[in-house]
C-alpha positions as CSV (number, residue, x, y, z in Angstrom):
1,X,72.0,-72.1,26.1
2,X,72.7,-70.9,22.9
3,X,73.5,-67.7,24.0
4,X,75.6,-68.5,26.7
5,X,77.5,-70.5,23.9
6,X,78.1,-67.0,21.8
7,X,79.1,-64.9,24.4
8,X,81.7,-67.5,25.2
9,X,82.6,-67.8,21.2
10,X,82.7,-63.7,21.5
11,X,84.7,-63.5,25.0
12,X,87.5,-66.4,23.5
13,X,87.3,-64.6,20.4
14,X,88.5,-61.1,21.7
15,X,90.4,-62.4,24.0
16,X,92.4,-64.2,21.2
17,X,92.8,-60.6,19.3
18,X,94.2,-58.8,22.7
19,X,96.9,-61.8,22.7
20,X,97.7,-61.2,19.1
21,X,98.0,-57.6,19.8
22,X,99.8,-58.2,22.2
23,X,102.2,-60.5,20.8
24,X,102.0,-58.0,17.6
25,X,103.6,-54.8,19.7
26,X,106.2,-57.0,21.8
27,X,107.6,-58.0,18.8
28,X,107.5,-54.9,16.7
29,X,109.2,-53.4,15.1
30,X,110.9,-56.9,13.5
31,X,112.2,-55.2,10.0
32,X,112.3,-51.9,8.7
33,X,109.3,-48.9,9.1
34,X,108.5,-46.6,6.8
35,X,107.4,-42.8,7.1
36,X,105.8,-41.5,3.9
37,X,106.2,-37.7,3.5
38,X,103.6,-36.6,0.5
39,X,105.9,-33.4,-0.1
40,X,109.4,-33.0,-1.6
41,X,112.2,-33.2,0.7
42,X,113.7,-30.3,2.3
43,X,110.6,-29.1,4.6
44,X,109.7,-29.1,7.3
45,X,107.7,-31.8,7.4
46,X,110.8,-34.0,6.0
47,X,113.0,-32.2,8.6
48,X,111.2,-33.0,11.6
49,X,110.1,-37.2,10.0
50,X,113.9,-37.4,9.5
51,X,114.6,-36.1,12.7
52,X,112.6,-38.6,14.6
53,X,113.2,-41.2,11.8
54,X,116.6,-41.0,13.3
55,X,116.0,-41.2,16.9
56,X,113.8,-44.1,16.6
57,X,116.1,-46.1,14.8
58,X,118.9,-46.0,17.4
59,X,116.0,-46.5,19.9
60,X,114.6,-49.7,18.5
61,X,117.7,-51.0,15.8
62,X,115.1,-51.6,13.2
63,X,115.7,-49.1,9.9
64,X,113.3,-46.3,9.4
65,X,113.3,-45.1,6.1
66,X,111.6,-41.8,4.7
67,X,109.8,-42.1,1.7
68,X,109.1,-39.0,-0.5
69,X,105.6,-39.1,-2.6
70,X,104.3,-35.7,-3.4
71,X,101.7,-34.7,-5.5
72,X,98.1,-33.4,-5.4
73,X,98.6,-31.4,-2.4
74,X,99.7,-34.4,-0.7
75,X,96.9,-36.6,-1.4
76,X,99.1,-39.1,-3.4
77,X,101.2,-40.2,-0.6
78,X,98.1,-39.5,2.1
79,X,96.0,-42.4,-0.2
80,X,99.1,-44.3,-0.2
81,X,99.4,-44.8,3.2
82,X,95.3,-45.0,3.4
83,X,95.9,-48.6,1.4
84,X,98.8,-49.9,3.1
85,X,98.9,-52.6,5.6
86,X,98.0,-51.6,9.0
87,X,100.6,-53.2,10.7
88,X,103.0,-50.5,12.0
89,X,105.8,-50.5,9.1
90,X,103.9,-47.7,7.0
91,X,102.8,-44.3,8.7
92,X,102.4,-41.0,7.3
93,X,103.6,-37.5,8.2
94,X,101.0,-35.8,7.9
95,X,100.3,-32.0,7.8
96,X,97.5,-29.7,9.0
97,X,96.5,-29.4,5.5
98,X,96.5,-32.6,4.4
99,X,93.8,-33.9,7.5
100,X,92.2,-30.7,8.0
101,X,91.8,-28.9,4.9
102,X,91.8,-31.0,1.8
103,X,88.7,-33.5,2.3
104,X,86.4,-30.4,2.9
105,X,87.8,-29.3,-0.9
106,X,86.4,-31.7,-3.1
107,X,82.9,-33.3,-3.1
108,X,84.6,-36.6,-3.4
109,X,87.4,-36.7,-0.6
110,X,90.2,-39.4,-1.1
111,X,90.1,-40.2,2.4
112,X,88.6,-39.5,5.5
113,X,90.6,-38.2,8.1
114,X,88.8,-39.8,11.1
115,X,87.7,-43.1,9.9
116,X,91.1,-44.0,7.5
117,X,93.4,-43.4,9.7
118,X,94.5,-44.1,13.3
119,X,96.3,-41.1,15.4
120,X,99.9,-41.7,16.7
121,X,101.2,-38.5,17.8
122,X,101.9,-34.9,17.2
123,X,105.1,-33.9,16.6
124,X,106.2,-30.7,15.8
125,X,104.2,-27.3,15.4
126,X,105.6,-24.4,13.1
127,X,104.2,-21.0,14.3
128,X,102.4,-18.4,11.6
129,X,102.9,-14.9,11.7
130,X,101.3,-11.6,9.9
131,X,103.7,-10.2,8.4
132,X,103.8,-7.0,5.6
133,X,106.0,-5.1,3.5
134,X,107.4,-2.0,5.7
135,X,106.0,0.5,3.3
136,X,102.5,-0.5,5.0
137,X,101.5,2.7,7.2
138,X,100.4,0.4,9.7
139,X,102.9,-0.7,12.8
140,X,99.7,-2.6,14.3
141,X,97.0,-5.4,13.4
142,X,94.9,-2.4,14.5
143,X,96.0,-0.1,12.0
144,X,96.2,-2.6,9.4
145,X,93.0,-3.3,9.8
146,X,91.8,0.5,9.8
147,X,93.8,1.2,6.6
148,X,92.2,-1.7,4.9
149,X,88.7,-0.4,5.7
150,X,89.2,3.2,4.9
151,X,90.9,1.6,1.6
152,X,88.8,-1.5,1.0
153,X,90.9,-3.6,-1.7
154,X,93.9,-1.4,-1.7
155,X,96.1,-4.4,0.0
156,X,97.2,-7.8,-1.7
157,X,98.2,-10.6,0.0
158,X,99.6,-13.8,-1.6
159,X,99.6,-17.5,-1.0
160,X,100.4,-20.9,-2.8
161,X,97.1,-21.4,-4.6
162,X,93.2,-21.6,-3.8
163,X,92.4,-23.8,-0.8
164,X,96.4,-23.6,0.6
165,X,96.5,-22.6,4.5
166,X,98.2,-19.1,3.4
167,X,94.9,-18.2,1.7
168,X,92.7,-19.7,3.9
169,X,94.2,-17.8,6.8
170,X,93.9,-14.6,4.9
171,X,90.4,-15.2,4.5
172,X,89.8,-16.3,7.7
173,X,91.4,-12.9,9.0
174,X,89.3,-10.7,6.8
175,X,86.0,-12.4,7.7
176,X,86.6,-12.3,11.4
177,X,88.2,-8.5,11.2
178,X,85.8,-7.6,8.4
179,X,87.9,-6.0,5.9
180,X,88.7,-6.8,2.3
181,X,91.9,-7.8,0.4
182,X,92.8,-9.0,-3.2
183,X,94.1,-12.4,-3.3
184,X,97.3,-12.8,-5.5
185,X,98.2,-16.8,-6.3
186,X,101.4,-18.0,-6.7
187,X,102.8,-21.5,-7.8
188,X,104.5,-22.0,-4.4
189,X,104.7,-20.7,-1.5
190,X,108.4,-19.7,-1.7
191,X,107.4,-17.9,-4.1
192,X,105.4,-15.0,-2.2
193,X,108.2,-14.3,0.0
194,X,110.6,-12.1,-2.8
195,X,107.2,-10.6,-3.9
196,X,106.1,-9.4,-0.2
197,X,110.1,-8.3,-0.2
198,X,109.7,-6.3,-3.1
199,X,106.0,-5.0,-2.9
200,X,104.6,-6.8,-5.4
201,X,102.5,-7.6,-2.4
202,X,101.6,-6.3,0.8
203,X,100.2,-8.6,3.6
204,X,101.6,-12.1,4.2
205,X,100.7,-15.1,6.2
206,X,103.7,-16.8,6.7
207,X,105.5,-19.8,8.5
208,X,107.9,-18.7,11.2
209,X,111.0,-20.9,9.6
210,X,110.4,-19.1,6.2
211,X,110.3,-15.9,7.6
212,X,112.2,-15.5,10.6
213,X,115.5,-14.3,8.6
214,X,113.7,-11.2,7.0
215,X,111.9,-10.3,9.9
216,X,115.0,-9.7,12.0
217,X,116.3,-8.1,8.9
218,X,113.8,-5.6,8.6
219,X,112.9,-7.0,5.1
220,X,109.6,-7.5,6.5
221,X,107.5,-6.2,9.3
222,X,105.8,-8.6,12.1
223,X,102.7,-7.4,13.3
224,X,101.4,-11.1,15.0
225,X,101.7,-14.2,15.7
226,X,98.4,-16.2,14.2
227,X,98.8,-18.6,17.6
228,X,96.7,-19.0,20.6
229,X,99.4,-17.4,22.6
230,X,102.9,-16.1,21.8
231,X,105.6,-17.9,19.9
232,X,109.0,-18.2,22.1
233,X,111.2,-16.8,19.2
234,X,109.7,-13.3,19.3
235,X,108.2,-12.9,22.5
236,X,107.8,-9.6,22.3
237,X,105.5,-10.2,19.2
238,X,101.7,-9.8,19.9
239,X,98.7,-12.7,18.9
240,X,96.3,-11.7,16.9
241,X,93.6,-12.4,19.4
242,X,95.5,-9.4,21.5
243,X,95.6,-7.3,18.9
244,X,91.6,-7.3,18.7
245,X,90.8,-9.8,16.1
246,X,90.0,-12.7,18.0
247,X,90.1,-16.4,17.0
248,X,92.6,-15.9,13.9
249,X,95.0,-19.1,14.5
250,X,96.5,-20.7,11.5
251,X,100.0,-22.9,13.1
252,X,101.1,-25.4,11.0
253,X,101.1,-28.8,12.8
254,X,103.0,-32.0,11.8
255,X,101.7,-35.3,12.7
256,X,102.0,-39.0,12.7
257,X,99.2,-41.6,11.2
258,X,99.0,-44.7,10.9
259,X,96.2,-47.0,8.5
260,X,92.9,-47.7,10.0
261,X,93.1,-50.9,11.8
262,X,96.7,-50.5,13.4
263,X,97.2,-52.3,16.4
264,X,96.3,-50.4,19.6
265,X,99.0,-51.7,21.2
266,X,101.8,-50.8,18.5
267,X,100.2,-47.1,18.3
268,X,100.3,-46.6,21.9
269,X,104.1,-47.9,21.6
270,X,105.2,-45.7,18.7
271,X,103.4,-42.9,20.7
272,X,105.6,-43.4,23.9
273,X,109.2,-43.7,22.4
274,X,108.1,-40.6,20.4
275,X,107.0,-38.8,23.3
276,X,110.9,-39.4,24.8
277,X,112.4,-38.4,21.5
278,X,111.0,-35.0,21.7
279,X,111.1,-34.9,25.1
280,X,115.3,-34.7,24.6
281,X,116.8,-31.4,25.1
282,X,119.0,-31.8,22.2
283,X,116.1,-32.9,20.1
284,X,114.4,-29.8,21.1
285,X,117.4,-27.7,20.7
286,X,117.7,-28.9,16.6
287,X,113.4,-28.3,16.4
288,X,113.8,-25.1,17.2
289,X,116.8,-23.8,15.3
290,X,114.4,-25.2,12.4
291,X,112.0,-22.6,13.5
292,X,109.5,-25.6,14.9
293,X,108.4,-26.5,18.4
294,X,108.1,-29.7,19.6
295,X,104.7,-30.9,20.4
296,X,104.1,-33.7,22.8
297,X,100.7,-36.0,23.3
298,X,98.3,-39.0,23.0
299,X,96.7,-40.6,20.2
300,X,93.7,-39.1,21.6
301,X,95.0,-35.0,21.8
302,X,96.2,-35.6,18.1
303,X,92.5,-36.6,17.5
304,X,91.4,-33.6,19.1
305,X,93.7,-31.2,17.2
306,X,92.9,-32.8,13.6
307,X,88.7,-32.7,14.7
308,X,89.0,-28.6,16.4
309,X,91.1,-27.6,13.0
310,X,88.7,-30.0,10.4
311,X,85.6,-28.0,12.0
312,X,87.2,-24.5,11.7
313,X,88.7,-24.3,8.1
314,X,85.6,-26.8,6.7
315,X,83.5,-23.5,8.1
316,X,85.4,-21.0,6.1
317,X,86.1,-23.4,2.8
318,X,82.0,-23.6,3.3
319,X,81.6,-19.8,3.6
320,X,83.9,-19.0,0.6
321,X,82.7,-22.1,-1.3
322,X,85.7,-23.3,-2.4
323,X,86.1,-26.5,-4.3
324,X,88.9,-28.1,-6.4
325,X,86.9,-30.2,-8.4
């Protein structure tokens, strides 16, 4: 009898939380949400949040207001977001290198990308693309990867600092191509661009919306796209994985979280009215002049995306044992 009595407790129990759910996502949103963006505005991760900040206030006539907290690589404004209530009103735009990347970086991670937070959606991807000064000899990932084993150390390449995805795409390329290349840090990633210009450097991975303009200049040569499969603003550009060096992919992809313990129900809601945003073609239309592509799907794809990238650059942070501590 008794334990007839506490699976009845248990069934009125959860079937009180599913009605408060429930209850929770038809009335939401009731005031204003916020989208925490732990970088400076400007990016694209700002872009794209005020883009669909935008779009989801005329959708829903609640205010959605960006918030700007960077610091630490993001982790001040990732944290922030950790603590909040998980109610719906605070979510965080959230980068590959902030989920992926910086817990395997320190011994003592600020958060925990699976178990802190709660997926809502993907939203925009921003392609990568190897890219070198034209004084190179090499008009090929082929041949820049013969020169730089016939002259092992002869290349630089730059990036933003230990640990930041430029570097840890670098590295990833020379493991998986076996070749060797000096490492030159900079304070900011804006900051390699004049010096891969000028020569100061030789061999860049580089976002597409940084360095679209000097690529069609002739400033800089392309010699791949770091993607699974070819970006749709050069399509006559090569991947790396055609060019021989398979399994090189290092997009940049920009994301929506919410705290651990949101609502089901308000997730899955948020994830549907984004899912028509950048379904829009003039929505698509402003993405891509940004140099981003929309990227559409569940809670449960975003999951997959943050767990495949987690596993891949945790390998080589492991293998080059990195650590910020």
């Amino acid at each position: 009898m008794k334990k007839i009595i506490l699976c009845a407790v248990m069934l009125i129990s959860l079937l009180f939380l599913s009605s408060v759910e429930q209850a929770l996502a038809q009335n939401y949103p009731n005031k204003a949400i916020k989208f925490i963006v732990p970088w400076t505005p400007g990016g694209s991760n700002d872009v794209l949040a005020r883009m669909v900040g935008q779009k989801l206030q005329e959708a829903w006539g609640q205010p959605v207001v960006i918030e700007n907290r960077p610091g630490a690589s993001g982790n001040i404004g990732t944290v922030l977001v950790k603590n909040a209530a998980p109610d719906g009103y605070t979510l965080l735009i959230a980068a590959n290198n902030i989920l992926a990347i910086n817990p395997s970086m320190t011994s003592k991670p600020q958060f925990d990308p699976f178990n802190d937070f709660e997926p809502v959606a993907l939203l925009g991807d921003v392609p990568v693309l190897l890219v070198i000064n034209p004084s190179v000899p090499a008009k090929s990932v082929k041949e820049l990867v013969a020169l730089a084993k016939a002259k092992p150390g002869s290349l630089t390449y730059g990036s933003s600092g230990i640990g930041a995805p430029q570097h840890l795409s670098a590295e990833l390329f020379k493991m998986t191509a076996g070749i060797d290349m000096v490492h030159v840090t900079y304070k900011g990633a804006a900051q390699t661009i004049p010096d891969l210009l000028s020569g100061q450097i030789q061999v860049l991975f580089c976002a597409i919306n940084s360095i679209m303009p000097h690529v069609k200049s002739g400033g800089v040569r392309a010699l791949a796209a770091a993607e699974p499969k070819r970006v749709p603003a050069f399509p006559d550009l090569p991947t790396i994985d055609e060019s021989g060096v398979r399994g090189v992919y290092a997009g940049i992809w920009i994301s929506l979280v919410a705290p651990k313990g949101t609502p089901k129900n308000i997730v899955n809601k948020m994830n549907s009215e984004i899912q028509k945003i950048l379904s829009d073609p003039e929505i698509i239309n402003k993405i891509r002049v940004q140099g981003m592509e929309p990227a559409l799907g569940t809670p449960a794809d975003l999951t997959k995306v943050i767990r495949t990238d987690f596993d891949r650059w945790a390998k080589v942070i492991k293998a080059l044992n990195l650590r910020v501590d």
